[in-house]
C-alpha positions in Angstrom: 39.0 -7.2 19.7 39.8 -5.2 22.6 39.7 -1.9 21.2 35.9 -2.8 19.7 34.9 -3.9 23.5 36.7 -0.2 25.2 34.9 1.7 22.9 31.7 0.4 23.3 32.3 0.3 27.1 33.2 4.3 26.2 30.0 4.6 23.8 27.4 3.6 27.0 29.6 5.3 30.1 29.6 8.4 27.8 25.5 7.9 27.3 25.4 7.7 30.9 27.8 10.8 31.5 25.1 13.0 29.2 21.9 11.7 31.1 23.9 11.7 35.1 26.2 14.2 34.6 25.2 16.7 31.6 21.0 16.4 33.0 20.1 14.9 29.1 16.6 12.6 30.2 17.1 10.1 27.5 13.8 9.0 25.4 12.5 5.8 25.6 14.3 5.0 22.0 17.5 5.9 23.5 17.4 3.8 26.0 16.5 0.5 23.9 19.7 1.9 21.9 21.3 0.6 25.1 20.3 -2.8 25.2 23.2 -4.2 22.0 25.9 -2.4 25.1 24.3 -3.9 27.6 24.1 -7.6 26.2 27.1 -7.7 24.0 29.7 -6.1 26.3 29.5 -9.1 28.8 29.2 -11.4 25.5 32.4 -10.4 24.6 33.8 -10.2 27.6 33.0 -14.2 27.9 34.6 -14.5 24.7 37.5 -12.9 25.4 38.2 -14.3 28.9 37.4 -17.8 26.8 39.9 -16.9 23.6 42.8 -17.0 27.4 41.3 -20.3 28.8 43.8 -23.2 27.2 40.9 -25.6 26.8 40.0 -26.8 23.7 36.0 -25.8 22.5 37.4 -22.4 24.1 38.4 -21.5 20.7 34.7 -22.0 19.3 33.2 -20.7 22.2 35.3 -17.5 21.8 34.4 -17.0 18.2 31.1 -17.6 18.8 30.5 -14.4 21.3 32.5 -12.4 19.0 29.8 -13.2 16.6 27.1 -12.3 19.2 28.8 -9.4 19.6 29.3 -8.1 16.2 25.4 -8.9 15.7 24.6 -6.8 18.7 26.5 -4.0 17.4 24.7 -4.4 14.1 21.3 -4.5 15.7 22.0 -1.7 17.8 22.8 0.5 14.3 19.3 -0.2 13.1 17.8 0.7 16.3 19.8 4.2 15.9 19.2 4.6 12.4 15.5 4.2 13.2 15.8 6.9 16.0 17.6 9.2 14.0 14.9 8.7 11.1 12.0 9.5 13.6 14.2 12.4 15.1 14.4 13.5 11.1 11.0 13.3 10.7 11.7 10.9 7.9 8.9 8.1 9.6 6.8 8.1 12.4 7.9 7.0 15.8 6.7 5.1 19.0 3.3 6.2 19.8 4.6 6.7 23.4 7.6 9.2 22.3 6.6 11.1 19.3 3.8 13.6 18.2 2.8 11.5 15.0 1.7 8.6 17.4 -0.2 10.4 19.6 -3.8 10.4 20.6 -5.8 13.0 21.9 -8.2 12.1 25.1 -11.2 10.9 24.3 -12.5 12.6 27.6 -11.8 15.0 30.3 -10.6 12.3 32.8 -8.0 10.9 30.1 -6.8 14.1 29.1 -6.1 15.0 33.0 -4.9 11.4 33.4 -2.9 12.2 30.3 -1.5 15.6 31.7 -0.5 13.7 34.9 1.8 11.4 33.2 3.1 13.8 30.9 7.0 13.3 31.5 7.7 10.9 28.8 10.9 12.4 27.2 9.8 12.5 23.5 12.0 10.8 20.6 11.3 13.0 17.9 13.3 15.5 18.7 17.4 15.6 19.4 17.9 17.0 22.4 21.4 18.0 21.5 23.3 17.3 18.0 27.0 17.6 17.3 28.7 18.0 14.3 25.2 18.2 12.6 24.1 14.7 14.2 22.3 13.9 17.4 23.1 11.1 19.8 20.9 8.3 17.8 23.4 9.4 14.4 26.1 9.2 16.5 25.2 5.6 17.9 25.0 4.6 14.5 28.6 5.3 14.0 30.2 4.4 16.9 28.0 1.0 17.1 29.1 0.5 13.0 32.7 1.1 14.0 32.5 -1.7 16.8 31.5 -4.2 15.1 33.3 -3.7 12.3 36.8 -3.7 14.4 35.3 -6.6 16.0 34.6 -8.4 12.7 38.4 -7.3 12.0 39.4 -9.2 14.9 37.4 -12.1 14.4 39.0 -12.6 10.8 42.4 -13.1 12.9 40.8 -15.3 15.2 39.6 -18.2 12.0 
């Protein structure tokens, strides 16, 4: 249960290295690929510091955010598996991100309002890939492994 929590905690610090450290602007898809870390680590960090309490409903309680957990983790695969379609060009995008949803202006003001405001990272493409897959294929993994050594761990715990 441990290991699944350190390796997420390593999944987002390491998404964080790339954008503070390595200058990667994440997309606005990336950064809702976040969200599963940033819910379920302190979830399961509930659960666990619940799992050490000797009180009895700690036990339920403690299965419980392990469940939450694993579901973020889950949730957080789709989300990547969604960016690493749009990044594949195998469906369309946010509107915001992505050159299939965009609009052109209707006018001149929009277009320089539009030009203006131009510094939205776009989704559809990987900024960097490794091992033939870019950061959203990667999440998919990573957030796939989590919860399934978190579902390993939960077995133990029933």
């Amino acid at each position: 249960m441990v290991l699944s929590g350190l390796i997420a905690l390593a999944a987002i610090l390491g998404a964080w290295g790339f954008e503070l450290i390595g200058g990667l602007e994440p997309c606005p898809l990336c950064l809702t690929q976040r969200t599963p870390y940033y819910a379920g680590l302190p979830i399961l960090a509930a659960g666990l510091l619940a799992a050490s309490a000797d009180v009895s409903w700690n036990g339920l309680a403690a299965r419980l955010a392990v469940l939450a957990f694993i579901a973020a983790m889950l949730i957080g695969a789709g989300i990547g598996v969604y960016h690493a379609g749009v990044e594949w060009g195998w469906w369309a995008g946010p509107g915001a991100c992505s050159v299939a949803g965009t609009q052109g202006p209707a006018t001149v003001g929009e277009l320089i309002e539009q030009l203006d405001d131009a510094e939205v990272v776009r989704c559809d493409e990987a900024p960097i890939r490794v091992l033939g897959l870019s950061l959203a294929g990667w999440n998919v993994i990573v957030s796939l492994v989590v919860a399934g050594l978190a579902a390993r761990g939960f077995r133990r715990m029933v």
